[in-house]
C-alpha positions as CSV (number, residue, x, y, z in Angstrom):
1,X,-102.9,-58.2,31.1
2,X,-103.2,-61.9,32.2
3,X,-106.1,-64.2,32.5
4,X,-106.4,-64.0,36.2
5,X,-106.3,-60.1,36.4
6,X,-108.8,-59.8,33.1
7,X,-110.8,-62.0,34.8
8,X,-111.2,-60.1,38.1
9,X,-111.5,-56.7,35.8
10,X,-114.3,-58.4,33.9
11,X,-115.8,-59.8,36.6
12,X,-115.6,-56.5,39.0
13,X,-117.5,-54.3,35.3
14,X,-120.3,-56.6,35.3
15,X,-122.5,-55.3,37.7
16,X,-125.4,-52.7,37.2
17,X,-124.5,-50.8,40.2
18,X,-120.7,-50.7,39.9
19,X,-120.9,-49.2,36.0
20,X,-123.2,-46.5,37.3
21,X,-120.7,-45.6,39.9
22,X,-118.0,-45.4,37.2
23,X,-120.6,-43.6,35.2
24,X,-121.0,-41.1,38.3
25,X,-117.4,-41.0,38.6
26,X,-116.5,-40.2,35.6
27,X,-118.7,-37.3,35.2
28,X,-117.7,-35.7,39.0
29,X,-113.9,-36.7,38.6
30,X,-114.2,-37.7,42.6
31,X,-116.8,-38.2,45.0
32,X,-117.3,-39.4,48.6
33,X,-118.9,-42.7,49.7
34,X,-122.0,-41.2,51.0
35,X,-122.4,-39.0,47.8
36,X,-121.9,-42.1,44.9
37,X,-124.8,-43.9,47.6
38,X,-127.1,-41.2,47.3
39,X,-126.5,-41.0,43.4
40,X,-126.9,-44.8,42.6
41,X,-129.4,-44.8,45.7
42,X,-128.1,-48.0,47.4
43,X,-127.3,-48.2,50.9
44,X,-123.9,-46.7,52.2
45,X,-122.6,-50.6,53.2
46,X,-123.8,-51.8,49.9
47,X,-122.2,-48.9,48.3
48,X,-118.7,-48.9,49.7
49,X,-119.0,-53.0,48.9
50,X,-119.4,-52.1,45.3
51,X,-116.4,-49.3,45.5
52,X,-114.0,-52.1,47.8
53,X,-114.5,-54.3,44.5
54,X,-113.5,-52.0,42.0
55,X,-110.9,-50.8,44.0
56,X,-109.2,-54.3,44.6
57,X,-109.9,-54.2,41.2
58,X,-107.3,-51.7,40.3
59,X,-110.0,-49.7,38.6
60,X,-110.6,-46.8,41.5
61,X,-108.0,-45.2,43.9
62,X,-109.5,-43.6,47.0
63,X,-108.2,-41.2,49.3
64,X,-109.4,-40.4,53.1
65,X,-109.9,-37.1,54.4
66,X,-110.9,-37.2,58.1
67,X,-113.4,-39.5,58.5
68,X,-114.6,-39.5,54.6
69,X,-113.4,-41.7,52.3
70,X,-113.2,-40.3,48.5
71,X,-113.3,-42.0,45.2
72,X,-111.5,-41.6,41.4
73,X,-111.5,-43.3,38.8
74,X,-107.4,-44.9,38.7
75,X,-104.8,-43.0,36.2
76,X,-103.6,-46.3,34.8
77,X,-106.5,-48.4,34.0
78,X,-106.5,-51.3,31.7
79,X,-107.6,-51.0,28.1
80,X,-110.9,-53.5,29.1
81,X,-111.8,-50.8,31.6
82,X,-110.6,-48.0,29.1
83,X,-113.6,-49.2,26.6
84,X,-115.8,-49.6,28.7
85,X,-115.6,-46.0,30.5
86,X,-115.9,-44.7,26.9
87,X,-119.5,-46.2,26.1
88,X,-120.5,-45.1,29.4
């Protein structure tokens, strides 16, 4: 992984919110917008802020189903992101 992509990985893990959506995430599999905001209990703007970060962030993939937009934790995620999932 290079500096500039460790750096946005790094950067896009350390935030309270965003590691208890992964947290949430990995214990459902998958999950809609409005179901991670009611979760973590943040707005549903703040919310799909958080998941457009980790998903530029090559950490979620998301899907959309009518007019719902789902989240999952991506298939090939970096060992940083790897380590931290497993202490969550």
């Amino acid at each position: 992984m290079k500096d500039k992509g460790l750096e946005r990985t790094l950067k896009a893990l350390a935030n309270k919110r965003r590691l208890l959506i992964l947290r949430y995430l990995k214990n459902t599999k998958e999950a809609s917008v409005g179901d991670i905001a009611g979760e973590i209990k943040l707005s549903f703007n703040a919310t799909s802020k958080h998941l457009g970060v980790l998903y530029t962030a090559d950490i979620l993939d998301r899907e959309q189903r009518n007019v719902q937009m789902y989240y999952r934790i991506a298939h090939d995620i970096s060992s940083p992101v790897r380590s931290v999932l497993s202490i969550l």
